[in-house]
C-alpha positions in Angstrom: 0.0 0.0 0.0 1.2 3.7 -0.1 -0.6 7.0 0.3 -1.0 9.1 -2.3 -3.1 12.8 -2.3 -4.3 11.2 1.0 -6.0 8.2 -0.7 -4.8 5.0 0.2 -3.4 3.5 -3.2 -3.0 -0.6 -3.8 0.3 -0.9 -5.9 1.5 -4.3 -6.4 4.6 -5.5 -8.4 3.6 -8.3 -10.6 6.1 -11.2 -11.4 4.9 -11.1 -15.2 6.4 -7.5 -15.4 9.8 -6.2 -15.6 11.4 -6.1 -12.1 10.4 -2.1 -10.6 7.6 -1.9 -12.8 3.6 -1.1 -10.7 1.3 -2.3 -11.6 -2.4 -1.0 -10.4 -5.0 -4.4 -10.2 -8.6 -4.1 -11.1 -9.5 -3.5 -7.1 -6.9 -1.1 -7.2 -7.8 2.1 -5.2 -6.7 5.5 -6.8 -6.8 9.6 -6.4 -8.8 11.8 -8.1 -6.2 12.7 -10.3 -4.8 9.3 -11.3 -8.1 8.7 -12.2 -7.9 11.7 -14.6 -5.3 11.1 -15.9 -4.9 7.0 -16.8 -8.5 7.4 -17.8 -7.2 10.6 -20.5 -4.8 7.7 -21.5 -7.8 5.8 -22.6 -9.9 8.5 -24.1 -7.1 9.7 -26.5 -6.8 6.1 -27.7 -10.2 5.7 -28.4 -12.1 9.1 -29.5 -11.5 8.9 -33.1 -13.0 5.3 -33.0 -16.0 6.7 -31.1 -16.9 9.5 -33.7 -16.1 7.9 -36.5 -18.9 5.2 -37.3 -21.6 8.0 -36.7 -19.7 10.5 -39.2 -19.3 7.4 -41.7 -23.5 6.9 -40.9 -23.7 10.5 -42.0 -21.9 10.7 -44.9 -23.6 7.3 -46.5 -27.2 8.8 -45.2 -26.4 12.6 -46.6 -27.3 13.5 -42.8 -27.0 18.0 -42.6 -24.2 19.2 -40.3 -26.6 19.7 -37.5 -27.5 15.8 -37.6 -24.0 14.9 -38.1 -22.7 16.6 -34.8 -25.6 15.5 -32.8 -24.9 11.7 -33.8 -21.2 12.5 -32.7 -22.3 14.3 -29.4 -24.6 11.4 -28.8 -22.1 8.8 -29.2 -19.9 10.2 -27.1 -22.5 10.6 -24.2 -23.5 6.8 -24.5 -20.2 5.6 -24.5 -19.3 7.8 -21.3 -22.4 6.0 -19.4 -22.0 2.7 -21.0 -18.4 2.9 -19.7 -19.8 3.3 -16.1 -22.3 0.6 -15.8 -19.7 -1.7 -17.7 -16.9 -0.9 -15.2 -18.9 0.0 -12.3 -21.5 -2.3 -12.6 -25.0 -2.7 -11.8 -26.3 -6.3 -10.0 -26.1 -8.7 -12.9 -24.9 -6.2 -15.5 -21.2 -5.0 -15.9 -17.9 -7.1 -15.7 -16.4 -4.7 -12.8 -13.0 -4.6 -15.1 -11.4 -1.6 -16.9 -13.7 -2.5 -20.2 -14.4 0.9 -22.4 -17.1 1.3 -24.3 -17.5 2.9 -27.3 -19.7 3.2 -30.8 -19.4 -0.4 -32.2 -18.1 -0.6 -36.3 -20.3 -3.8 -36.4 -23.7 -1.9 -36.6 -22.0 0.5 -40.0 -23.7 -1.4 -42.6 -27.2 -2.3 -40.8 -27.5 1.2 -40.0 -26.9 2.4 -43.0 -29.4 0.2 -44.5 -31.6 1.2 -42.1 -31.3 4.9 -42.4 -32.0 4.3 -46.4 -35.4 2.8 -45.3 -36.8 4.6 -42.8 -34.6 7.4 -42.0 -32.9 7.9 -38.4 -36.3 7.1 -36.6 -35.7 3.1 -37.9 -32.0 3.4 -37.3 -32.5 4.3 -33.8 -35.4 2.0 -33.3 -33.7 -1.2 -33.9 -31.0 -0.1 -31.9 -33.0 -0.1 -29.1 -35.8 -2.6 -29.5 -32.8 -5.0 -30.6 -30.5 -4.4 -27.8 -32.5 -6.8 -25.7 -31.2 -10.0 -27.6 -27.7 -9.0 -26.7 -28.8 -8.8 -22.8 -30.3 -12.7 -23.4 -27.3 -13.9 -25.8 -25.1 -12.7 -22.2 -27.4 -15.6 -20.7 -27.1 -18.1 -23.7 -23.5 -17.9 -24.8 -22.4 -19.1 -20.8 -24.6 -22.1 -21.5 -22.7 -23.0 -24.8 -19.6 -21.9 -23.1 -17.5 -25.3 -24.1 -17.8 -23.8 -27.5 -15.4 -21.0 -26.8 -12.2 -22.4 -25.4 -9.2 -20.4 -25.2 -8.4 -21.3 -28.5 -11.5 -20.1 -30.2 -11.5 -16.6 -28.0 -7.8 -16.0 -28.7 -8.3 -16.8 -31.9 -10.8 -13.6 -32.1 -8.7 -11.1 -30.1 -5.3 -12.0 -33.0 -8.2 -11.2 -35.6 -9.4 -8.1 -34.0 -5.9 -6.8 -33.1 -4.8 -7.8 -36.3 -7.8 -6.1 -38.1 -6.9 -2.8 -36.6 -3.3 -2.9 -37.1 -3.7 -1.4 -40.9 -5.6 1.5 -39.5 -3.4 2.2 -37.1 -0.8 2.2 -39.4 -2.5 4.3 -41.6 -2.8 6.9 -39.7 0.4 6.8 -38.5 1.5 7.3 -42.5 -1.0 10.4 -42.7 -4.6 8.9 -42.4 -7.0 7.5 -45.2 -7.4 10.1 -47.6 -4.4 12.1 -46.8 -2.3 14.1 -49.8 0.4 13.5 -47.5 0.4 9.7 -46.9 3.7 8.1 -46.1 5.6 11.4 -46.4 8.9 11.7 -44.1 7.1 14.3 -41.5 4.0 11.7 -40.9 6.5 8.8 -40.8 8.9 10.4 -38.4 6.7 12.1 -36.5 4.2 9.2 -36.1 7.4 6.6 -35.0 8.5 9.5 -32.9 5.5 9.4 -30.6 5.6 5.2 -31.2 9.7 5.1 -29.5 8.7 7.4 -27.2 6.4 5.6 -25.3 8.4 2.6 -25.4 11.3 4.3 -24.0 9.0 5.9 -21.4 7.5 2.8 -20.5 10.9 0.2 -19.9 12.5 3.4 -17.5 14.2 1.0 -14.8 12.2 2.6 -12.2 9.3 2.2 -14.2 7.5 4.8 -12.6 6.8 6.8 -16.5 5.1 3.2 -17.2 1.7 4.1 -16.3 1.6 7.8 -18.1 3.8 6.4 -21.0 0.6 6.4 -23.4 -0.8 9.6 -22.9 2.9 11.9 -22.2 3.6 10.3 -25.8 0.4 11.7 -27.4 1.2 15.2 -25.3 4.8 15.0 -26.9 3.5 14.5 -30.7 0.6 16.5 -30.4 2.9 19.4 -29.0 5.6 18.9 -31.9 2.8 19.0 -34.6 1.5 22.2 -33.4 5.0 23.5 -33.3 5.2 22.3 -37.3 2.1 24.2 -38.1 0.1 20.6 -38.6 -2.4 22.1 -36.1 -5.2 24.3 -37.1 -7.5 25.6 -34.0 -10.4 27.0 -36.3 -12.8 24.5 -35.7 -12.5 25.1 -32.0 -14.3 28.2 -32.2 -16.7 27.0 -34.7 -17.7 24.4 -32.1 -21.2 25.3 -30.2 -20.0 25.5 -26.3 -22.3 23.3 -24.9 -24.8 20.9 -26.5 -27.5 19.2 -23.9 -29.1 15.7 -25.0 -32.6 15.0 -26.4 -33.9 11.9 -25.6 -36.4 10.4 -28.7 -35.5 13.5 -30.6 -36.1 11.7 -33.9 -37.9 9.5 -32.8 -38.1 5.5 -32.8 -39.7 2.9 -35.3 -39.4 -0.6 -36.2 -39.6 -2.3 -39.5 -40.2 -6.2 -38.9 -37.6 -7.4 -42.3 -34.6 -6.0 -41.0 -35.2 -7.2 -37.4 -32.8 -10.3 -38.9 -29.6 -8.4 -40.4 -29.5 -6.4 -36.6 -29.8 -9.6 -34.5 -27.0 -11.2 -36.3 -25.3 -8.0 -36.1 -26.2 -7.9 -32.0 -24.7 -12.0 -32.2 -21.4 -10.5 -34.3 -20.8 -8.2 -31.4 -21.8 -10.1 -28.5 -18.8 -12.6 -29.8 -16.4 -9.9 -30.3 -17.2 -8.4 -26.7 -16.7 -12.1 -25.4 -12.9 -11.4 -27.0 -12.0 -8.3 -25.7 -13.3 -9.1 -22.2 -10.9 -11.8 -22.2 -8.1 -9.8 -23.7 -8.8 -7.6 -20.5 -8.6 -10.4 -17.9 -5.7 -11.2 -19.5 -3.8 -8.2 -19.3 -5.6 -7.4 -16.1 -3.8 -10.3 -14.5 -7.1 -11.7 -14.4 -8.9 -15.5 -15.2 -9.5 -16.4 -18.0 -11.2 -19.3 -17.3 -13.6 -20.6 -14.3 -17.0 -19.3 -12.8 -15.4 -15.9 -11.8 -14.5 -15.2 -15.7 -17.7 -16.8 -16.7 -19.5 -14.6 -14.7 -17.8 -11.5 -15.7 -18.2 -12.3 -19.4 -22.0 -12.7 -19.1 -22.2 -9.5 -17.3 -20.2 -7.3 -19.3 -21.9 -8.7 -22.7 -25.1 -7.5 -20.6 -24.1 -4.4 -20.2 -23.1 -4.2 -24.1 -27.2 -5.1 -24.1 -28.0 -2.3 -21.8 -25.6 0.5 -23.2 -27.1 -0.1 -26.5 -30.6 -0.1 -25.4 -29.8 4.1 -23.9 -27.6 4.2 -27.1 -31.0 3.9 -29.4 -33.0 5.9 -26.8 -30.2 8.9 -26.9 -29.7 9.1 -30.4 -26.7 6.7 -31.2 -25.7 3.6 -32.7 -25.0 0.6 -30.3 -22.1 0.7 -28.6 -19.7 -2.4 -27.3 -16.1 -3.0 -25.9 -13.2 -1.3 -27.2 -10.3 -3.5 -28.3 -7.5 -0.5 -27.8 -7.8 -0.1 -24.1 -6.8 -3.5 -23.6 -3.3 -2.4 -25.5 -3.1 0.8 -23.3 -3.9 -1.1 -20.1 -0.7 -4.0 -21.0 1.5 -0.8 -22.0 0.7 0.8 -18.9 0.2 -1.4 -16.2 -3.0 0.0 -15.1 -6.0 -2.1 -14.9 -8.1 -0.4 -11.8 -11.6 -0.1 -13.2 -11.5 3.4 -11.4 -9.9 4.4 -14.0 -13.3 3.7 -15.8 -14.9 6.2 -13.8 -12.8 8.7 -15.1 -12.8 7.7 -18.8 -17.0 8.0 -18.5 -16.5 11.4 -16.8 -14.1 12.8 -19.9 -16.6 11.0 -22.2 -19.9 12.8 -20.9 -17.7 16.0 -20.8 -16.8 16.1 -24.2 -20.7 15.0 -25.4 -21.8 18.0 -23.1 -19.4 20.9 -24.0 -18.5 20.4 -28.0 -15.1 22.8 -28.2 -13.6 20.4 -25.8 -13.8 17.4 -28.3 -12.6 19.5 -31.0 -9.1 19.9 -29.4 -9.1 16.2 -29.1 -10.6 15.3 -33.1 -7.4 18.0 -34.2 -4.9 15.5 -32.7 -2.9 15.2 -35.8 -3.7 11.4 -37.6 0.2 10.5 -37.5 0.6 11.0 -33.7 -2.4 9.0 -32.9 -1.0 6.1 -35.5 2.2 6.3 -33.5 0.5 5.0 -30.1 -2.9 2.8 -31.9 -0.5 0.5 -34.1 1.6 -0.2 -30.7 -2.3 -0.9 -29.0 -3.1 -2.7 -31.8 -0.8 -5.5 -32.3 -0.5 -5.8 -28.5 -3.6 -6.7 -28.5 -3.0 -9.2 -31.4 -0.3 -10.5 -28.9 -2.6 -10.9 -26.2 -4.7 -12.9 -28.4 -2.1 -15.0 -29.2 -1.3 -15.7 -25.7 -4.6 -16.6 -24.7 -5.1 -19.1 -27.8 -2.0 -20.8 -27.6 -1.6 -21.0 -23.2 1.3 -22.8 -22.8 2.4 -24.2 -26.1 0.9 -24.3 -29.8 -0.2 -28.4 -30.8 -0.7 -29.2 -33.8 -4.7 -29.0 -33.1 -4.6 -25.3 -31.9 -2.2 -24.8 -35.2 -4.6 -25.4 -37.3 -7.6 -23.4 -35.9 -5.0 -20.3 -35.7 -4.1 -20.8 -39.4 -7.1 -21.2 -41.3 -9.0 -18.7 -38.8 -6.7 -16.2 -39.5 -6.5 -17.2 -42.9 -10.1 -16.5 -43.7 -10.6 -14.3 -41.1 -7.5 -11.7 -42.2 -8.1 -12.7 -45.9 -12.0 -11.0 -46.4 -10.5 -8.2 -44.5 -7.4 -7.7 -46.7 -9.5 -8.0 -49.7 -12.7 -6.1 -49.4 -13.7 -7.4 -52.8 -13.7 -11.3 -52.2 -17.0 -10.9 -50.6 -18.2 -8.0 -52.1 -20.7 -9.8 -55.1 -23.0 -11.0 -51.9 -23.4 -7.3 -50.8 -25.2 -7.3 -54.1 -28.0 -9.8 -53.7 -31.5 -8.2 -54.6 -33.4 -9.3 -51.2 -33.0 -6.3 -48.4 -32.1 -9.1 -45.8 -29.9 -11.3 -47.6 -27.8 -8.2 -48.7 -27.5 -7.4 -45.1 -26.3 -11.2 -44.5 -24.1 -10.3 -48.0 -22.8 -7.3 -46.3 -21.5 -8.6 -42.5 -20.0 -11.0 -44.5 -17.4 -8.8 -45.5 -16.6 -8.3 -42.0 -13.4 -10.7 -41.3 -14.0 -10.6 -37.7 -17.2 -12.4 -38.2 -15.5 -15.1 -40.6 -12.8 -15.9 -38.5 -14.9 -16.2 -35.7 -17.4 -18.6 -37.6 -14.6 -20.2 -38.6 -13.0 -20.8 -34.9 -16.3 -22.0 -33.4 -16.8 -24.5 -35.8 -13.0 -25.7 -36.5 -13.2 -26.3 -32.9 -15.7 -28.7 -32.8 -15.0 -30.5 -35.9 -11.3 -31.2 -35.6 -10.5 -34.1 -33.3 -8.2 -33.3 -30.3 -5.4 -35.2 -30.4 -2.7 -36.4 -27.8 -0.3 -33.2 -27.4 -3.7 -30.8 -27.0 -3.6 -30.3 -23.0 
């Protein structure tokens, strides 16, 4: 224990960490401004991901610029609360663990579909009225749960992390879209902020570890202003403070694509099952028994119940965030009080517009320098988990052709793009999730799993 701003802190030093290193426990009591700051760690990690499946919604719907920053607004405010009940948790709902939430990728396609048919009153609807099978799949997948061994759930955390890895890297290079892409300033500047949090994080005494994330972001961020990369305009444009409106488009339901969201709600519900154990991982946590059972029905509840305020707000659904788990194994911090300050920053930033501007300027090549570290730490993690103490020849071949598929649709958009073009609403929906590689790879786990035969090196 030591004291710290007159809170008594839990510090432990963890054998799985370099020698001098803290590291900060899930139960882990912090101070006010600990809690600031680790959870302004998390936030810069994640805030482009928030805001950018509404603004993606927008642009494919033709939303004005009035709808457009009300989505973004609202995202942010349901991912603040959803991070709450998620870390905090609420009787049966919540894993109690340093889990963020934030606006899920998944829903992209089904909302856009859905806006194209009945407008944002539909869109909202079925995020709402369909939240609901998320909160009974929490209940359903623990009664299958011999279908998703270690194997199979590492298998999706190396697909997610690995998924991401080209977006982080993009961005490090200049972002998608960028005149600039791969020039010497993005590159340097975007490996600058990358070195400089590994250097800040392996300090003997270790005691930069826990900041490493966030002072590296500072450092880039600073740098880029300094090189005229920084452009404050759209601060002043931003309203000052923006209040929420409940139902303020309304809700509706249309009975056909009830289908294309459920699946989606299933998609998500498995990829919230990976990143909950990529964060009892890291977390020095189980990741198997009745305590991890129990925290993985729980938090894919309180995916279910975030959603459900997500529709009524004004957002898409919202679910796990893979990145956190790469800024909680960089830092060392897994105290789910740090969730509490990670909501608070969230709901701030929803509630008071300029404040998320400063953020959304953060140069694309300094937050590429820390997400493609996140990323593939993650994918580490995942590999970790899937393989436990040595890779057989069983657990080989899941890994392979998982990733295989899994990696390959993702790689090339196009090998699943003619079922996107089916003439039936619904099965285009199936057409389109099936360009997501996540969900391939996953399929493709589950069922590898129980088809191949275990054989005498599998422990």
């Amino acid at each position: 224990m030591s004291e710290q701003g007159g809170e008594e802190t839990l510090v432990v030093t963890s054998p799985k960490r370099p020698v001098g290193r803290a590291f900060y426990p899930v139960d882990a009591k912090l101070n006010v401004f600990q809690i600031f700051v680790f959870g302004l760690q998390h936030v810069l990690s994640m805030f482009v991901g928030i805001i950018t499946p509404p603004l993606v919604v927008s642009g494919a719907l033709g939303l004005n610029l009035e709808q457009s920053a009300f989505l973004v607004s609202m995202a942010l405010l349901a991912s603040g609360i959803g991070t709450l009940v998620q870390t905090h948790g609420i009787g049966p709902v919540g894993s109690r663990m340093l889990s963020v939430q934030g606006t899920s990728f998944t829903f992209v396609p089904v909302a856009i579909a859905a806006g194209q048919v009945g407008g944002l009153a539909l869109m909202f609807g079925l995020t709402a009225l369909c939240a609901p099978i998320e909160v009974l799949l929490s209940r359903f997948l623990t009664n299958i749960r011999h279908w998703f061994p270690p194997i199979v759930t590492g298998t999706v955390v190396t697909l997610i992390g690995c998924s991401l890895i080209s977006i982080g890297m993009t961005d490090l290079a200049g972002g998608f879209g960028s005149k600039s892409l791969g020039s010497p300033i993005n590159l340097a500047l975007g490996l600058g902020v990358l070195f400089s949090i590994l250097w800040l994080g392996n300090f003997r005494s270790g005691k930069f570890a826990s900041i490493s994330i966030g002072a590296g972001l500072l450092a880039g961020y600073v740098v880029a202003f300094g090189m005229g990369m920084v452009n404050f305009s759209a601060v002043a444009e931003a309203p000052f403070l923006r209040l929420p409106e409940p139902l303020k488009y309304g809700l509706s339901i249309d009975p056909i694509m009830i289908l294309p969201w459920a699946i989606a709600y299933v998609v998500s519900a498995l990829e919230t099952m990976g990143d909950l154990t990529a964060t009892s991982q890291v977390s020095q946590e189980p990741v198997e028994g009745p305590v991890f059972r129990e925290r993985i029905e729980a938090g894919i509840a309180a995916d279910g119940v975030g959603s459900l305020l997500a529709g009524a707000l004004g957002s898409l659904p919202t679910t796990s965030f893979s990145q956190n788990n790469g800024v909680i194994k960089l830092t060392g911090v897994a105290s789910r009080s740090v969730g509490y300050g990670v909501g608070a920053i969230l709901i701030l930033l929803a509630l008071f517009p300029k404040l998320g501007a400063i953020l959304s300027l953060m140069p694309k090549p300094v937050l590429g320098g820390a997400t493609v570290l996140m990323f593939a730490t993650v994918a580490v993690a995942g590999l970790s988990i899937a393989t436990g103490d040595r890779l057989t020849p069983r657990k080989e071949k899941i890994l392979a052709v998982s990733l295989a598929l899994g990696l390959g649709v993702s790689m090339v958009p196009g090998a699943t793009a003619e079922l996107a073009k089916l003439s039936h609403p619904v099965l285009r929906s199936f057409g389109v999730l099936a360009q997501s590689g996540l969900a391939i790879g996953t399929i493709t786990a589950v069922l590898l799993n129980r088809v191949l035969p275990a054989d005498s090196e599998d422990a």
